[in-house]
N, C-alpha and C positions, 0 to 999 in steps of 0.2 A: 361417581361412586365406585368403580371399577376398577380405578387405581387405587385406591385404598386397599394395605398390604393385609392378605389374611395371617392372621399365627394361630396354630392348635397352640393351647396349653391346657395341664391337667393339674386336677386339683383331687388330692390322696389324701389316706389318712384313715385310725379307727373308726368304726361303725359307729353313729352316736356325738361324731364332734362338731356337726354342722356345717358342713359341707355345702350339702344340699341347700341351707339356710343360706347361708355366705351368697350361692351362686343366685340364687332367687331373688335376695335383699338386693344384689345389685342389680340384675339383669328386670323386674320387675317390679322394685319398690317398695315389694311386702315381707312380713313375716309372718309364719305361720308355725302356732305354739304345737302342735300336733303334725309330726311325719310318719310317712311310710317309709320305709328302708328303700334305698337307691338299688333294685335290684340290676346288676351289672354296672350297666355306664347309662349318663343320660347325657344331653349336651344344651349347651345354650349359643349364642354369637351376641356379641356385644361392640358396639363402635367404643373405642378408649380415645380421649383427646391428649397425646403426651404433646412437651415443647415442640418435638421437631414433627409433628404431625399429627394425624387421625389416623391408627389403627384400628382393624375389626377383628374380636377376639373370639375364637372357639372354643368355648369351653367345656372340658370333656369332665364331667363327676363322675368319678369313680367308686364303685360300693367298696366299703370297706370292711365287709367280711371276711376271712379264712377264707372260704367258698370258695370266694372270686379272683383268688389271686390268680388262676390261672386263665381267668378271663382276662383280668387289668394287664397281662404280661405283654399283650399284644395291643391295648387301649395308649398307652404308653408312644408307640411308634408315631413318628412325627412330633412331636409335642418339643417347643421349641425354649417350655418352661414349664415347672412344674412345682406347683405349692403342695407341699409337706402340712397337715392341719392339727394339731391336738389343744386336747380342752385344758384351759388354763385352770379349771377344779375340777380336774382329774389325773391324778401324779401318773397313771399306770399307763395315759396315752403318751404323756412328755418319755415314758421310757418305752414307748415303740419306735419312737423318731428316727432312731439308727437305721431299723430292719427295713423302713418307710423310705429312708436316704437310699440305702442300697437300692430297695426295686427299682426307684426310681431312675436314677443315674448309670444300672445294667440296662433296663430296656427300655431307655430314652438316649440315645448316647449323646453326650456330646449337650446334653441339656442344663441350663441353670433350673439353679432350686431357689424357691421363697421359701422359710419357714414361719407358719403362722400360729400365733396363740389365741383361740376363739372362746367366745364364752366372758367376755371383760367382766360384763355384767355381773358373774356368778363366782369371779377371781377372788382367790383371798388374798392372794398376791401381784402385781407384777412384775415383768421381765423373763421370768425361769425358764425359758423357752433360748434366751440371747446364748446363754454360756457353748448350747448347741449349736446354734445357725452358727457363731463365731466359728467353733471348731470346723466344720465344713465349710467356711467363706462361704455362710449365703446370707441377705438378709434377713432380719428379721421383725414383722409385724405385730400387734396384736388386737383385736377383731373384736365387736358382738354382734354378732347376727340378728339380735334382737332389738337394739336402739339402734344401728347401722355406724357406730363407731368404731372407726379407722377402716369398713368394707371399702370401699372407693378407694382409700388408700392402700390399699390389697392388691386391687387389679389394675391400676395404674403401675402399682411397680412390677405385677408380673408381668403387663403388658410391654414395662420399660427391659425387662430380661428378655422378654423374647424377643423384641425388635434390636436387642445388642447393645440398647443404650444403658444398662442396668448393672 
């Protein structure tokens, strides 16, 4: 088990977009209709099975309050990928994505980005999330934390970006 390659990755975004959700559905199975706010960072570790192997993923939640931004500045370091998250029935998170890009790619250097559209479930739309990730070359997912559609497919691709294959 000890060769099996660690990678930090971090998972950002408005306060409220399911984050936390995301990280839980996959790393535990469950959901849960009722959260506490992620106060700072919390983390999880996950074994990912991609084609060319089994990596184990750290996964670092970041709160997504104002507050915290100059906590996350330093949460950031190391992190070899980083999903970007806003809710797909919430237009005001889809126009934080830029400010969300920058942190991210100033104090991760050298980092790829996911960007994810969470919340399918409660979507009036899909896609509005792509026209973004395109313009930054990153891919783009989209997620419900609540029925578990397309999570798995979230952290296999971030786990495919941070091991280089992505």
């Amino acid at each position: 088990m000890s060769d099996i390659p660690l990678y930090k990755v971090s998972v950002g975004g408005d306060e409220a977009v399911g984050k936390t959700s995301l990280i839980r559905r996959y790393c535990e199975g469950q959901f849960e209709t009722s959260r506490v706010a992620t106060i700072g960072v919390d983390f999880q570790t996950k074994i990912v099975e991609l084609p060319s192997g089994a990596v184990k993923l750290s996964i670092w939640d970041m709160a997504g309050q104002a507050r915290f931004e100059i906590v996350r500045t330093g949460m950031y370091r190391g992190s070899r990928a980083v999903a970007i998250v806003f809710d797909l029935s919430n237009p005001e998170t889809l126009a934080h994505l830029p400010a969300w890009h920058t942190e991210a790619v100033t104090n991760a250097k050298g980092t790829k980005i996911l960007v994810v559209g969470n919340k399918l479930d409660l979507a009036p739309a899909r896609g509005v999330g792509k026209s973004f990730a395109d313009s930054v070359g990153a891919p783009y997912v989209e997620t419900s934390a609540q029925s578990g559609e397309g999570v798995a497919e979230m952290f296999t691709a971030l786990a495919a970006l941070a091991g280089g294959n992505g």
